[in-house]
C-alpha positions in Angstrom: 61.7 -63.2 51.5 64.0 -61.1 48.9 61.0 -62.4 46.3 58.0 -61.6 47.5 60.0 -57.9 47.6 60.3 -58.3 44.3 57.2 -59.0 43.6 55.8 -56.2 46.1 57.8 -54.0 43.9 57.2 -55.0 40.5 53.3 -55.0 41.3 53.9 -51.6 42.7 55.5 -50.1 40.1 52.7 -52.0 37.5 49.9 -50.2 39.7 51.4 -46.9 39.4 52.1 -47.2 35.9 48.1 -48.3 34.8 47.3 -45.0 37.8 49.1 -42.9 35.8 47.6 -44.2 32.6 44.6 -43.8 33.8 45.4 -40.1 35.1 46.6 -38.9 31.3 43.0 -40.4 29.9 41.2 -38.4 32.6 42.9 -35.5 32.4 43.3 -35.4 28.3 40.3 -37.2 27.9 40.6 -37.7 24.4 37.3 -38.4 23.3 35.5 -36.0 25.8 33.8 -38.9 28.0 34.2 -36.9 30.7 34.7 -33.4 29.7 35.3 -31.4 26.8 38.4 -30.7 25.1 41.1 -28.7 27.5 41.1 -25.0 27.0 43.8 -24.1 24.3 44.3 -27.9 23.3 40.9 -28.1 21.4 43.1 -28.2 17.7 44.9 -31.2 18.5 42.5 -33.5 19.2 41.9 -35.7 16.2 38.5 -36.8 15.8 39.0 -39.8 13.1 36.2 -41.8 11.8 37.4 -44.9 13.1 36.8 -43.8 17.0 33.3 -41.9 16.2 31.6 -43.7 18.1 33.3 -43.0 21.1 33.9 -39.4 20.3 30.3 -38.7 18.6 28.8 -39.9 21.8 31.5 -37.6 24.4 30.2 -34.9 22.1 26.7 -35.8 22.7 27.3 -35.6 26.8 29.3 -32.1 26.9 28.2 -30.6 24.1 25.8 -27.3 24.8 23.2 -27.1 22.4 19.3 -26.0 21.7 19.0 -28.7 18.8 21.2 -31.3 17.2 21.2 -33.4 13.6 21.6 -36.5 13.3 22.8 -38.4 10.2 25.2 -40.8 8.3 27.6 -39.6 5.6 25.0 -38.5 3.9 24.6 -36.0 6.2 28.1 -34.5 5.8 27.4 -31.7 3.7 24.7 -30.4 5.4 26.1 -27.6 7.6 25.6 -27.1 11.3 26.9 -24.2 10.7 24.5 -22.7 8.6 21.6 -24.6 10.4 23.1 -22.5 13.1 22.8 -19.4 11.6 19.3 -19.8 10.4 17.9 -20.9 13.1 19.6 -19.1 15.9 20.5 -22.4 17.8 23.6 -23.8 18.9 23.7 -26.9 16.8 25.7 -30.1 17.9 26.6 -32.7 14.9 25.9 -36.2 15.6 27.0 -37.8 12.1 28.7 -41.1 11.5 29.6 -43.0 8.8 27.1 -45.7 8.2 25.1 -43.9 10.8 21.6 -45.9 11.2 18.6 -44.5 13.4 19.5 -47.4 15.9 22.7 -45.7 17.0 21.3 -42.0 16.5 18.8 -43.2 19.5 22.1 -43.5 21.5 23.6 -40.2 20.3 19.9 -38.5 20.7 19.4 -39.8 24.1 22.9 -38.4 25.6 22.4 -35.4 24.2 19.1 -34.9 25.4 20.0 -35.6 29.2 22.7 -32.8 29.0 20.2 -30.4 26.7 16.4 -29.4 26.4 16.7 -30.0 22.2 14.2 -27.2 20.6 14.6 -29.2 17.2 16.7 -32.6 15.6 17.3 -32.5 12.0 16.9 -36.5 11.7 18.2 -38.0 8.5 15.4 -40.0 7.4 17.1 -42.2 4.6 14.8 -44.7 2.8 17.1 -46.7 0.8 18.9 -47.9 3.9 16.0 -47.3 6.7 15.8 -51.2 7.3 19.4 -51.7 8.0 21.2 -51.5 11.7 24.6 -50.0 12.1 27.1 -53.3 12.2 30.3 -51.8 13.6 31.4 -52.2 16.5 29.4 -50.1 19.7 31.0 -49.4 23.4 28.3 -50.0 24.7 30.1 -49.7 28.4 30.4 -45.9 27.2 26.4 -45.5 27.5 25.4 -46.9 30.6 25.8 -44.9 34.1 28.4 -47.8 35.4 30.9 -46.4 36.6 33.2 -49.7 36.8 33.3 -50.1 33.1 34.9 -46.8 32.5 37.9 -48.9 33.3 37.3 -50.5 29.6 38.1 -46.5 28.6 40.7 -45.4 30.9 43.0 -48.5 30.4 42.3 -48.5 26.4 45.2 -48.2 24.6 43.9 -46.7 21.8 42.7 -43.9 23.9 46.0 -43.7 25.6 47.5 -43.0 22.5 45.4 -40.5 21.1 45.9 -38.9 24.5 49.9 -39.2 23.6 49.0 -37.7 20.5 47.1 -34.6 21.9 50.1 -34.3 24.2 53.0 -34.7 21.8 51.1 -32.2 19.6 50.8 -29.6 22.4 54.0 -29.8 23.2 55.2 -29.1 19.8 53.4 -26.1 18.9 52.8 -24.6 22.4 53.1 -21.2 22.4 52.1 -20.7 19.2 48.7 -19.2 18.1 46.4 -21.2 16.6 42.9 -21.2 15.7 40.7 -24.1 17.0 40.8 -26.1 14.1 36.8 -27.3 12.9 36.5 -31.5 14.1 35.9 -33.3 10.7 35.0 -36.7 9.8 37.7 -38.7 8.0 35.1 -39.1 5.6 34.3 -35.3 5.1 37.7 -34.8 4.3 37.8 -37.9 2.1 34.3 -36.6 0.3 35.6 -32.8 0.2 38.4 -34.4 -2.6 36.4 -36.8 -4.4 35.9 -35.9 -8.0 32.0 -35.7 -8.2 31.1 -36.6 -12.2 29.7 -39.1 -14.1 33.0 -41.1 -14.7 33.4 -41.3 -11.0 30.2 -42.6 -10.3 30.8 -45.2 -13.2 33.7 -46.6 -11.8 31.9 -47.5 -8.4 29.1 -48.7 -8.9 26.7 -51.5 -10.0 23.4 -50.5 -11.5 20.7 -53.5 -11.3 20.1 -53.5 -15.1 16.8 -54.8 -16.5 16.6 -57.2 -13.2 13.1 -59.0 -12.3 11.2 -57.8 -9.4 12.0 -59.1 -6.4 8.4 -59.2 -3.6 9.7 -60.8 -0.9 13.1 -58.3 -0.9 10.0 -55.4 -0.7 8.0 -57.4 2.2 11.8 -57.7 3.9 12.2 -54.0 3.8 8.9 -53.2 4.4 9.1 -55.1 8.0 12.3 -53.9 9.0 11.9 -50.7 8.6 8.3 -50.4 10.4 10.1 -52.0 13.2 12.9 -49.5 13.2 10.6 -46.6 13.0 8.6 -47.8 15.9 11.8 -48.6 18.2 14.3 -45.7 17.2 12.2 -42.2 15.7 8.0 -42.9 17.2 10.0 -42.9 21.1 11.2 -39.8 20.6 7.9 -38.0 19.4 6.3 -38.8 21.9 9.0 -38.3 24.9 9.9 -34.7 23.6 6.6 -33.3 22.1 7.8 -29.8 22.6 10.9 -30.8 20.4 10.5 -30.3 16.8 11.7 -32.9 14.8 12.2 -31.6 11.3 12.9 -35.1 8.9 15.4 -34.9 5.9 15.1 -36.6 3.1 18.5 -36.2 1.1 18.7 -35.4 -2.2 20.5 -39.2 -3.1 20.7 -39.5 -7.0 17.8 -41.0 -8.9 19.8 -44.5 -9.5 17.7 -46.3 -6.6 14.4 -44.9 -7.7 15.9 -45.8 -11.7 16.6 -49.6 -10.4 12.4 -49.5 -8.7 11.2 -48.5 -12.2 13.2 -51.2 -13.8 12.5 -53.4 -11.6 8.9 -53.1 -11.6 9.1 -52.4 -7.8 8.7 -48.8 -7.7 4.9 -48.6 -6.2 5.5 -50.8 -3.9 8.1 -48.9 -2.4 6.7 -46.0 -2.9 3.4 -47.3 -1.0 5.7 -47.8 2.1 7.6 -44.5 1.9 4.5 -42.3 2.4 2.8 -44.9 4.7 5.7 -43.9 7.2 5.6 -40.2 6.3 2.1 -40.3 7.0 2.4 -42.3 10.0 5.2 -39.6 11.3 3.1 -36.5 10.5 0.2 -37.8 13.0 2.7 -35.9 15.7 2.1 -32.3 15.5 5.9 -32.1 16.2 7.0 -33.4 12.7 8.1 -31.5 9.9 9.2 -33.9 6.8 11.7 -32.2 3.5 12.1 -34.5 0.7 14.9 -33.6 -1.5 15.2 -37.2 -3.1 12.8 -35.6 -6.4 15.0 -32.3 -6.8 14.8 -31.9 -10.7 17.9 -30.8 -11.8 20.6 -32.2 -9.2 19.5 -35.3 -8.5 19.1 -36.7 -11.8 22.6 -35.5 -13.0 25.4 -37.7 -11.8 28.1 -35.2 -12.2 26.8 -33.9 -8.7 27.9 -37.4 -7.2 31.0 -39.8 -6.3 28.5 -42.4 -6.4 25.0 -43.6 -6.2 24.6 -41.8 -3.2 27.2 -39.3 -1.7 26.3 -36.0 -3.4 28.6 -32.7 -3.6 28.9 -29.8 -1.2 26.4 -28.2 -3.3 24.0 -30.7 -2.4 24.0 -29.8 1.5 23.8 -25.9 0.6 20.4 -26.7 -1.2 19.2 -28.6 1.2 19.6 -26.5 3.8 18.3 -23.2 1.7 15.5 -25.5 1.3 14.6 -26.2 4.8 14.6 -22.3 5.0 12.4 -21.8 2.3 10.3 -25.0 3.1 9.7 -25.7 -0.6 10.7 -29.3 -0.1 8.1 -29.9 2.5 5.8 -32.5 2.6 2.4 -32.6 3.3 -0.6 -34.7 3.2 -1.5 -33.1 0.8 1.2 -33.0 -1.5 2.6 -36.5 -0.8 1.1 -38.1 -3.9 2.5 -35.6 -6.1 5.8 -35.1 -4.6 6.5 -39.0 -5.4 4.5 -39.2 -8.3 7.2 -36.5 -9.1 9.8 -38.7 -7.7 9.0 -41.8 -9.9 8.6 -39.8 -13.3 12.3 -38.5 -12.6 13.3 -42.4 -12.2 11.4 -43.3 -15.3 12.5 -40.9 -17.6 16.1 -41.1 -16.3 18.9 -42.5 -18.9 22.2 -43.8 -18.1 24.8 -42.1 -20.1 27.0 -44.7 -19.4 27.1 -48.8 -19.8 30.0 -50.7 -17.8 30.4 -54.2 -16.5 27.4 -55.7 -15.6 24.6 -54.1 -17.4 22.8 -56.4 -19.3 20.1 -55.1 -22.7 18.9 -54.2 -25.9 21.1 -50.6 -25.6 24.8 -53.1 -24.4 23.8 -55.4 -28.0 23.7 -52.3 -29.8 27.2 -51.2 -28.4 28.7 -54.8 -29.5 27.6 -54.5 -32.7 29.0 -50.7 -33.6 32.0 -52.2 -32.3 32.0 -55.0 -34.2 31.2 -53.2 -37.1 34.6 -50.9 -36.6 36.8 -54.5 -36.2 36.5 -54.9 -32.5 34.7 -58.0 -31.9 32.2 -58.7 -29.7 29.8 -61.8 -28.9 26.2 -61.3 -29.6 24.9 -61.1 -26.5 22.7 -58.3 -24.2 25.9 -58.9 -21.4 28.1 -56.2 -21.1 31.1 -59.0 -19.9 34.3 -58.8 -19.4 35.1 -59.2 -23.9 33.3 -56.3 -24.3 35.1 -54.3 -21.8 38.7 -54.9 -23.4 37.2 -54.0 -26.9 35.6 -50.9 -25.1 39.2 -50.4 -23.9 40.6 -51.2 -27.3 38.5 -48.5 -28.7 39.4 -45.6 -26.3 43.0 -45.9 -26.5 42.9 -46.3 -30.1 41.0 -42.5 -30.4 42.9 -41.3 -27.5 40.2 -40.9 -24.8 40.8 -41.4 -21.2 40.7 -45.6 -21.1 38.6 -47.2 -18.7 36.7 -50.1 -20.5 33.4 -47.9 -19.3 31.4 -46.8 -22.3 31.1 -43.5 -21.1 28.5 -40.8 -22.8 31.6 -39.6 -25.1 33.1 -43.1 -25.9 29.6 -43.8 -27.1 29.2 -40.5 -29.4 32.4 -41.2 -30.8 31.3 -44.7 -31.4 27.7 -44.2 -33.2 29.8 -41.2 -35.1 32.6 -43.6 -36.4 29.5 -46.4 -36.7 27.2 -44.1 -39.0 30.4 -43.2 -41.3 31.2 -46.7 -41.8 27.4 -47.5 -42.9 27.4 -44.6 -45.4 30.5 -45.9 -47.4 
């Protein structure tokens, strides 16, 4: 008998304990599933990238707005602020990291049953329009069940971020403080990224004097048909009175740069404007390409790497959607990536690294050669020539990276031409 009181007790006890868990993530609701952020608390609540998509879509349900934008990281810069301001509309961000148009049809949707949208800014990315988000989705969070909310009020990682609201409340109350802005981790992440050349060396991996590859081009030219048709052509037609302005962002030439090299650059281009056309059938489509903007996107100091561009990038492209001379037509589509593909052919690295391979790396191994570093006679920049690269740089005190960047190679046809005229 004394057990089963016990028992009664301890179960008691456990019940009131996951009640009042439960209680805390209602009331702080953390990541606004069923409200938005308490009066007065709205600065504590920390929305990190690693919950977005259970705070991006709270957002989506209790956010107010007459129109909304929808993107990935590449969308970071691009202000809803100043959207906000030049359209007159109360804009809701609905951005995440690796953001593909299969979840923004999740975001979109929420946000549409609280709101009657007047326009979306839709990232329309190319380079990744055949891909699917791959992290993790909760999906319980977007259905109308109300017995999975029990996977969100007995979360633990929502009890601490509740804890963590709380704690931080309790710490400053009294004090006055201005709402602080919700950022991305990765805004603040890309807000001290050093955008230059050097930086965009260091990460990434150019497809250097590669063979064509037709059945990667009949891949992506499936997939991202199919995505099209189930995540962007829905909307179009469920919200004609929406506008549904389309933004291209101004990513740096590099992927148009590998096409040309590659050989692969009309077909590509063949499936790009097949889709624009096929999107400005709908009188409710607008379509700004800033992929061909002369000037930025063919100078890699304005990125961290082949595709995250500086602040300055947003501000032009949202002057531009102002201004509307980024717009596409179908009239102007031929030109505009006609445009787009003499950028990419005309575009020169100013740097070789690790894993470029051609005439221009055999050239570098022989001026360093030449000036007693050597180096195999071979088209592969490998891993020999980036220690003589290395070599070189420390020895005339530049900033040593093994990356034969712009300067390293001045300095090295200088040095090179000297030695032939002795």
């Amino acid at each position: 008998m004394e057990s089963k009181k016990w028992v009664k007790i301890v179960l008691g006890a456990a019940s009131a304990c996951l009640l009042l868990l439960m209680t805390i993530n209602i009331i702080v609701d953390p990541f606004m599933q069923y409200h938005a952020p308490i009066p007065g608390m709205e600065s504590y609540y920390k929305y990190t990238q690693e919950y977005a998509m259970y705070w991006v879509i709270g957002r989506a349900k209790h956010t107010p707005a007459d129109a909304a934008i929808v993107g990935s990281s590449l969308s970071n810069h691009i202000s809803e602020d100043k959207l906000a301001q030049q359209s007159g509309l109360r804009v809701v961000a609905l951005k995440k990291s690796a953001g593909r148009p299969n979840i923004y049809t999740l975001f979109l949707n929420e946000s549409f049953k609280r709101n009657e949208l007047q326009t979306v800014w839709y990232e329309l990315n190319f380079p990744h329009l055949h891909m699917e988000y791959e992290g993790d989705i909760p999906l319980y969070l977007y259905n109308s069940n109300p017995f999975d909310d029990v996977k969100y009020l007995l979360n633990k990682d929502v009890f601490e971020m509740s804890a963590y609201v709380l704690s931080n409340w309790a710490d400053h109350r009294g004090e006055k403080k201005k709402p602080a802005k919700a950022l991305f981790e990765v805004d603040r992440a890309q807000s001290t990224s050093k955008y230059n050349t050097l930086a965009v060396a260091r990460s990434l991996y150019v497809r250097h004097n590669q063979v064509a590859n037709k059945n990667s081009v009949m891949a992506y030219d499936a997939k991202a048909n199919k995505d099209v048709e189930e995540n962007i052509i829905p909307f179009l037609e469920k919200y004609p009175d929406t506008q549904f302005v389309f933004i291209m962002p101004c990513i740096s030439i590099l992927n148009t740069y590998d096409q040309c090299r590659e050989g692969t650059v009309d077909d590509y281009f063949a499936i790009y404007k097949d889709i624009m056309l096929r999107l400005l059938k709908y009188e409710n489509v607008e379509i700004h390409m800033f992929a061909d903007m002369a000037g930025f996107v063919d100078n890699l100091d304005n990125y961290k790497d082949r595709v995250h561009y500086s602040p300055a990038g947003g501000d032009l492209i949202v002057e531009g959607l102002q201004s509307g001379a980024y717009r596409i037509t179908r009239e102007n589509i031929d030109a505009r990536l006609q445009h787009q593909k003499a950028l990419g052919q005309s575009f020169q690295i100013s740097f070789l690294k690790q894993g470029f391979k051609g005439d221009d790396v055999r050239e570098l191994k022989k001026q360093l050669t030449v000036l007693g570093y050597q180096c195999n006679d071979t088209i592969v920049y490998d891993q020999q020539t980036r220690d003589r690269v290395a070599e070189f740089q420390a020895e005339q005190h530049l900033n040593v990276t093994g990356i034969a960047t712009a300067e390293t190679q001045a300095l090295l046809q200088e040095m090179f031409d000297e030695a032939g005229r002795r």
